[in-house]
N, C-alpha and C positions, 0 to 999 in steps of 0.2 A: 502520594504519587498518582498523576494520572495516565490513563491508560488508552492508546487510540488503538486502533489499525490502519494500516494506510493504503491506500490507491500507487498504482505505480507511478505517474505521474510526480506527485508530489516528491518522490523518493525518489528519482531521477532528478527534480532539479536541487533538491536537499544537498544529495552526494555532488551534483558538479557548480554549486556553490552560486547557482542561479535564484540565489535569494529574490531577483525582483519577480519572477515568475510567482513567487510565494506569497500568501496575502500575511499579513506582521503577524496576526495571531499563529496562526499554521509555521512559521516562521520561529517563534519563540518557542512552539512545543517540539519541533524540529531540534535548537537548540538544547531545550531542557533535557530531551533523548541523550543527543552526545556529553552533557552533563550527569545524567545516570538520574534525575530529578524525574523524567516522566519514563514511561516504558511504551514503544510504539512495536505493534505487532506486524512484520511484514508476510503476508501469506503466500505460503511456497505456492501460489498463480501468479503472484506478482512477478517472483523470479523466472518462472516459466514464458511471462508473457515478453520478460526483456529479450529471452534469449530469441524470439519469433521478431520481436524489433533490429536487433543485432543481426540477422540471417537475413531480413529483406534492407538494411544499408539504413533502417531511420534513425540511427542513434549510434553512439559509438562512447565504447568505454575507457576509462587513461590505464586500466591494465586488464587479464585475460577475467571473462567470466566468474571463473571458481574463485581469484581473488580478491575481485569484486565483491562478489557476496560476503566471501570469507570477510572484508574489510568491515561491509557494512554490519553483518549482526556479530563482531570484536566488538563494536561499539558498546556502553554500559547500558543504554537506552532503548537496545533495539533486540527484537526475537522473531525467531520464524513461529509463524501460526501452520504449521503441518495443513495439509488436505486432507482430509479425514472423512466418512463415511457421511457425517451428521454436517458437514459442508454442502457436499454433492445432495444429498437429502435435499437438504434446504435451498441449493440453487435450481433442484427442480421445480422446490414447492413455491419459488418466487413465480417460477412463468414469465421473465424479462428477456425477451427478446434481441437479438442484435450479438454485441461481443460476448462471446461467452467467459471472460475473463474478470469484466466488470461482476457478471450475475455469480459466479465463484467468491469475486472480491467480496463481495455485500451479502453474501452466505456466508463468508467467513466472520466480518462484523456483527450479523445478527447470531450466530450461534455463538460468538463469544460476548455477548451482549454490550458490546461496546461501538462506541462512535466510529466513524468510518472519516477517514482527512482526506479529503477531494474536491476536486472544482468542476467535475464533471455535473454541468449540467441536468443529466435524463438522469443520474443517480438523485443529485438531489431532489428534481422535481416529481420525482417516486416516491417518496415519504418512507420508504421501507425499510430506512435505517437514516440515525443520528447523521448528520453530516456536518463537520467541522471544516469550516475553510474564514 
């Protein structure tokens, strides 16, 4: 079984079924998740960062917050990666600039030493963590 964590992005067009936003690979481990085949880690920033999407009108969800989430990690595939100490640690010790959400995200993928699934550009072009897209 393999193991990501993911960018909000990707897990927004995941759940509303925006496969072409999706690159095929990222697409198929998307898949494998709701098949219980891989496990993708979603970090309680990511869900923090929808709800700040949701409150300024960029995004809009087909039901309320709490069962959104709740829907998505019922999935067999999918788990919250908690905010923990050794997160914040390490999104200081990155020094990245800009969204603080991103540098949270990519703390959370390096302390659980796994790949991070994103199309974000300035993540990738940081080297600071795997990136899968």
């Amino acid at each position: 079984m393999a193991v990501y964590v993911t960018d909000t992005h990707p897990l927004l067009w995941h759940a509303a079924d925006k496969r072409a936003k999706l690159s095929r690979k990222v697409a198929r481990i998307f898949d494998a998740a709701d098949d219980g085949q891989n496990l993708i880690y979603v970090p309680l920033a990511v869900f923090w960062e929808i709800t700040l999407l949701l409150r300024s009108d960029k995004i809009d969800l087909p039901h309320p917050f709490d069962n959104w989430c709740s829907d998505i990690l019922a999935r067999p595939g999918f788990d919250l990666a908690p905010l923990d100490l050794r997160m914040v640690s390490e999104s200081l010790a990155l020094g990245m600039s800009g969204d603080p959400f991103d540098c949270v995200i990519v703390a959370t993928a390096r302390v659980l030493d796994l790949p991070l699934i994103t199309a974000d550009q300035r993540i990738t072009d940081s080297r600071m963590v795997e990136v899968v897209w």
